[in-house]
NUMINU-103693 format. One line per 3 residues: number of its first residue (from 1); their letters; for each residue x, y, z of C-alpha. Coordinates in steps of 0.25 Angstrom, whole numbers. Example, Ala and Ser with C-alpha at 12.3 -4.5 7.8 and 13.67 -1.06 7.14 Angstrom:
BEGIN
1) as) 49:-18:31; 55:-4:29 $
// end
This chain:
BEGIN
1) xxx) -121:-28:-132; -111:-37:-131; -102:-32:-144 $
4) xxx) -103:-18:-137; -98:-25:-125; -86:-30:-132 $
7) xxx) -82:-21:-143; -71:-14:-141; -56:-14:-134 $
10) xxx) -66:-10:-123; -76:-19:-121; -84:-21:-109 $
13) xxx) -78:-36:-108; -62:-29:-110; -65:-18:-99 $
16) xxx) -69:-29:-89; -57:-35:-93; -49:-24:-90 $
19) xxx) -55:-19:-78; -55:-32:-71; -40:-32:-74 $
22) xxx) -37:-18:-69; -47:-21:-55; -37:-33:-55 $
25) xxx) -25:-23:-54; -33:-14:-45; -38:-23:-36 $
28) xxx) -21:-25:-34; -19:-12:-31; -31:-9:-22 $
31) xxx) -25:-22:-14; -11:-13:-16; -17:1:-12 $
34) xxx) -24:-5:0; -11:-13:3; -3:-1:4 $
37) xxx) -13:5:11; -12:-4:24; 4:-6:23 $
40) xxx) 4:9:24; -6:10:35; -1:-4:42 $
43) xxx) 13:3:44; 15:17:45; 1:21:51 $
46) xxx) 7:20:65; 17:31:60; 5:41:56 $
49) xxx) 5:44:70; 20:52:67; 15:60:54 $
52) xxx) 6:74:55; -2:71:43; -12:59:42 $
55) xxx) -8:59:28; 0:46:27; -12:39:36 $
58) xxx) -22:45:24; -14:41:12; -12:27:18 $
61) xxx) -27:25:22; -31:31:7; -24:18:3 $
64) xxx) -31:9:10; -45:16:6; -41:15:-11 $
67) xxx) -35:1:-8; -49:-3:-2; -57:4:-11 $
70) xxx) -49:0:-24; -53:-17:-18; -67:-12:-18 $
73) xxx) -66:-8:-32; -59:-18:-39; -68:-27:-31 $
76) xxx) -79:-20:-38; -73:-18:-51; -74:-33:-54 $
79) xxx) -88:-35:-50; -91:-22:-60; -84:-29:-70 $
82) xxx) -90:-43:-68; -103:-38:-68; -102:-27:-77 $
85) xxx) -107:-18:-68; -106:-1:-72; -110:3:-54 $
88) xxx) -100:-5:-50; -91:0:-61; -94:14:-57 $
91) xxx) -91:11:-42; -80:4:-47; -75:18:-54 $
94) xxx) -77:26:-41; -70:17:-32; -57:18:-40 $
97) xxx) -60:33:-42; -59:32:-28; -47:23:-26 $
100) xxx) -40:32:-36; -43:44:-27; -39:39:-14 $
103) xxx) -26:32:-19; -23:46:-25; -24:54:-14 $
106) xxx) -17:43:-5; -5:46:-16; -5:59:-17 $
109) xxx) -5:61:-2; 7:49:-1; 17:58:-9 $
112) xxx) 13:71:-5; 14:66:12; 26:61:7 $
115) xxx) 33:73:3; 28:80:17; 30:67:26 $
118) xxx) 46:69:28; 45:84:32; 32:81:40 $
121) xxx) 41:70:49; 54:78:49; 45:89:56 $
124) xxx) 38:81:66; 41:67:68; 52:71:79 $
127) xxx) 40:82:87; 32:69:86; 42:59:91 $
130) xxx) 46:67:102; 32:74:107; 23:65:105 $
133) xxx) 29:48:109; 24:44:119; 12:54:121 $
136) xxx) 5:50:107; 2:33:107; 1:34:90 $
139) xxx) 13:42:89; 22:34:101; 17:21:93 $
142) xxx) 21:27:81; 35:32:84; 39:19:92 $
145) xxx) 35:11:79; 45:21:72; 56:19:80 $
148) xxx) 57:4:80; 52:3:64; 62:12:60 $
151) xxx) 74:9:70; 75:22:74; 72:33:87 $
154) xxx) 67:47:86; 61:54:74; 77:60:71 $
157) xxx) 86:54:81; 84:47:96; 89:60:101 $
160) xxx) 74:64:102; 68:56:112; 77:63:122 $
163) xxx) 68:76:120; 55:69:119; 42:71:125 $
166) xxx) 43:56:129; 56:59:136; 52:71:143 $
169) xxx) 39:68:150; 43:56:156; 57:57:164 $
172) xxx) 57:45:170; 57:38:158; 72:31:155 $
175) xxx) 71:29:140; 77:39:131; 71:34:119 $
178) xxx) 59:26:117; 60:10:116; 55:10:103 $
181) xxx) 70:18:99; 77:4:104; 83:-4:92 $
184) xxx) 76:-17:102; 65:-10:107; 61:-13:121 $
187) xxx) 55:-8:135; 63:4:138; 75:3:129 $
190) xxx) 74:16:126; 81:19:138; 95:18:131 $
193) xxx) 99:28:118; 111:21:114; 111:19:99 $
196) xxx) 114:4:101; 97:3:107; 91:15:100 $
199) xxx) 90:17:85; 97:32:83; 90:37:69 $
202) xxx) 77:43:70; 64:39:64; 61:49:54 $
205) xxx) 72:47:41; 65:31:43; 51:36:44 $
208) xxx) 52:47:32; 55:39:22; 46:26:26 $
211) xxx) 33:34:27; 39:42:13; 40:27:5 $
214) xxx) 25:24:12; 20:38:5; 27:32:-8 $
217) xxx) 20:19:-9; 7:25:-5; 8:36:-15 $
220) xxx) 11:27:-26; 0:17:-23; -8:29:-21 $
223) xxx) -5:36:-34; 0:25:-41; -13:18:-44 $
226) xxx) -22:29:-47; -19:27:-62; -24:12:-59 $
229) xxx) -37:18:-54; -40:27:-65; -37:16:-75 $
232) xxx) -48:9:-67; -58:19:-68; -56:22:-83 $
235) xxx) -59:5:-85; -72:6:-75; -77:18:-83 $
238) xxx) -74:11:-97; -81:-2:-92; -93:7:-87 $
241) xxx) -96:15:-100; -94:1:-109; -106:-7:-100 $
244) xxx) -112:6:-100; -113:6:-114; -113:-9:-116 $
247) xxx) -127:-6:-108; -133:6:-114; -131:0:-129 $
250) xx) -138:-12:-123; -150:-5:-118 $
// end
């Protein structure tokens, strides 16, 4: 048994080897995936509230799921290696499988949302700025966020807010943009439109290409280690068939 165990380039002892070295690597990059994962959720979920489509939220919480489950795994990985166990290899193998998928579809959706993101926004982010502040809570938070984030006023221009709902529905009110327009915001320094208080350029140029470079990395995290995963799953499935014949020729 134990020259069948080691004969070979691909002895049982080498492909332990070499799988603990690879969950080594994967267990860095499910730390990486799940990293990505809460920086993308950590700061631009507030600003789901502006987009039609749940697709960023999904590709963003996909991440988190893989980065999770891909811990799990290595985690499991290891004690499949130390104790030579062909389950825990098997749900070891499925576990990836399933890492694999999920960071491929977070991937895939990534780059496809961001080809559609900028004519999705250049086709509703102003309808949104000036129907819905301060009737929505989620998209009011979200827009004032935006405008002091991005030093900017409006989805275009500041010009906007004088045909806003906002405006419109309460008279008495003196400010002609919102405070979170003001360069030093403050209670009711929207009340002046001078370009030495408010910020001129609108949001949306700003907002555009941030969320577009947030696709980016998410897509190549995404779709970048799926080739790590399936190296994986070829090692697991290696190791399974050795033990299994280590076994069956010790039987």
């Amino acid at each position: 048994m134990g020259s069948r165990r080691d004969r070979g380039c691909c002895s049982v002892n080498f492909l332990k080897y070499v799988l603990f070295i690879f969950n080594f690597i994967f267990l860095v990059g499910g730390g990486a995936v799940l990293g990505v994962g809460i920086w993308s959720v950590s700061t631009k979920h507030a600003y789901t509230a502006l987009l039609t489509t749940t697709t960023y939220a999904t590709t963003a919480y996909l991440l988190l799921v893989a980065g999770v489950v891909a811990i799990v795994a290595a985690l499991l990985a290891c004690c499949a290696v130390l104790r030579e166990d062909r389950c825990y290899l098997l749900l070891y193998t499925f576990l990836v499988l399933v890492v694999l998928v999920v960071e491929g579809t977070a991937g895939v959706l990534a780059y496809v949302y961001e080809e559609q993101v900028m004519e999705e926004l250049s086709h509703t982010l102003t309808h949104t700025f000036t129907t819905y502040y301060h009737r929505d809570k989620d998209v009011t938070a979200a827009i004032d966020q935006m405008q002091m984030e991005y030093h900017c006023c409006g989805a275009v221009s500041f010009s906007e807010w004088r045909d806003s709902a906002w405006l419109l529905e309460d008279p008495d009110l003196n400010n002609t943009v919102p405070d979170s327009c003001c360069k030093t915001p403050s209670p009711y320094c929207g009340v002046r439109d001078h370009p030495s208080n408010i910020w001129y350029n609108g949001c949306i140029h700003q907002f555009e290409e941030a969320l577009g470079q947030h696709l980016l990395v998410i897509g190549a995290v995404g779709c970048g280690l799926c080739l790590l995963q399936v190296f994986g799953i070829l090692l697991a499935c290696c190791l399974y068939i050795k033990l299994r014949d280590v076994e069956d020729n010790y039987y």
